[in-house]
C-alpha positions in Angstrom: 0.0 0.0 0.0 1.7 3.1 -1.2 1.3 6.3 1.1 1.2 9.8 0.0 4.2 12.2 0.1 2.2 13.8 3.1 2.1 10.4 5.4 5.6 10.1 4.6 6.8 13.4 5.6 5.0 12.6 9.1 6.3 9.5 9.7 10.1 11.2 8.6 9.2 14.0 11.7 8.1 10.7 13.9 11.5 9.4 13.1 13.3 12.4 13.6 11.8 13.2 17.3 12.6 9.0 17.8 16.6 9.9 17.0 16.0 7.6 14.2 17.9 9.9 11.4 18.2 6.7 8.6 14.6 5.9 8.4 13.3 9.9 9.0 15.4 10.2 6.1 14.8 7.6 4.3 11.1 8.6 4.3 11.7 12.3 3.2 13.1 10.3 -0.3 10.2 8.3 -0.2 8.3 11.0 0.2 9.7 13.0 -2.6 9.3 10.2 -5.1 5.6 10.6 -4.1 5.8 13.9 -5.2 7.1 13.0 -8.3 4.6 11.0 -9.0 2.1 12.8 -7.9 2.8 16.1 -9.6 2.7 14.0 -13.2 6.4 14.4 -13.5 7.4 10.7 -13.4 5.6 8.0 -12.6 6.4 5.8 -9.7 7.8 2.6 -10.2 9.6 0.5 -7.4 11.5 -1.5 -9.6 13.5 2.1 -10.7 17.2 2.7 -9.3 18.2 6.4 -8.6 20.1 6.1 -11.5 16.8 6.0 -13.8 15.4 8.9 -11.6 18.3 10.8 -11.8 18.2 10.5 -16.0 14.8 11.4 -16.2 15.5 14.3 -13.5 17.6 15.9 -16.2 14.5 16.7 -18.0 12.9 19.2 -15.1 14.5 22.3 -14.0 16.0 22.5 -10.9 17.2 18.9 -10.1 19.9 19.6 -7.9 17.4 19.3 -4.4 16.1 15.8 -6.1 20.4 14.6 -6.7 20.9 15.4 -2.8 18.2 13.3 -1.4 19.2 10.3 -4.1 23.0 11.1 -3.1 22.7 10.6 0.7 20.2 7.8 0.1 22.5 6.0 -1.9 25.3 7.0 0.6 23.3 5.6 3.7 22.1 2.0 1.6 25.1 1.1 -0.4 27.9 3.2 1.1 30.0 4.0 4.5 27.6 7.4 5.5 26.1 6.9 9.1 22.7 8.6 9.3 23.0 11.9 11.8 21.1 15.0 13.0 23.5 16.6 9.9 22.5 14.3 7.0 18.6 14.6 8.2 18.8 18.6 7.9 20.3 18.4 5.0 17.8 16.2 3.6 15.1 18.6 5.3 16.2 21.8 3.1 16.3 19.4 -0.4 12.9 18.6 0.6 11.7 22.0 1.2 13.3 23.2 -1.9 11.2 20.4 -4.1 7.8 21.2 -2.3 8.5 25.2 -2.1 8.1 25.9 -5.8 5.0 23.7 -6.1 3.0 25.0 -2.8 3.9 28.9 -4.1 2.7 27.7 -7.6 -0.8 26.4 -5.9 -1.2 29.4 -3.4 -0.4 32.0 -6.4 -3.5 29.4 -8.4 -5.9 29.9 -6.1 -5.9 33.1 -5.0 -6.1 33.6 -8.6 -9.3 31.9 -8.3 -11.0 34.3 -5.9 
């Protein structure tokens, strides 16, 4: 059962307030394939590497936030990184970049609308 970008950005703050930096950040990646996925940019596929994101990444503007969060997740799964309080914020501000643009896009939209 896949969760939406939302539920996983709450269960990353869950983690974090646990002291459980590897799977809040670990969630904050989840989360922002979600968004991915959900903003029609690419569709969500578990069988796709980081690799195969980062490639299609190429074709959006902006895609150093999204090469951050699929650095240290490849750091903290395949490579010698420990997960800390440091690798979390940093994952925290990639995130925050990724959503920021969308949210002002959405708020600009709808006060359009009134």
């Amino acid at each position: 059962l896949r969760q939406s970008s939302t539920e996983w950005l709450k269960r990353s703050q869950t983690y974090q307030k646990q002291g459980n930096y590897y799977q809040a950040c670990r969630c904050l990646y989840l989360a922002t394939l979600e968004l991915l996925d959900q903003r029609g940019l690419i569709p969500h596929q578990s069988s796709r590497t980081d690799l195969e994101y980062r490639f299609l990444l190429a074709q959006i503007g902006n895609p150093h936030p999204y090469h951050t969060l699929f650095d240290i997740h490849q750091q903290l799964c395949y490579g010698e990184e420990k997960a800390s309080a440091e690798l979390l914020g940093k994952c925290q501000q990639a995130y925050q970049e990724i959503n920021q643009p969308w949210t002002e896009l959405k708020s600009a939209s709808g006060s359009m609308a009134s």
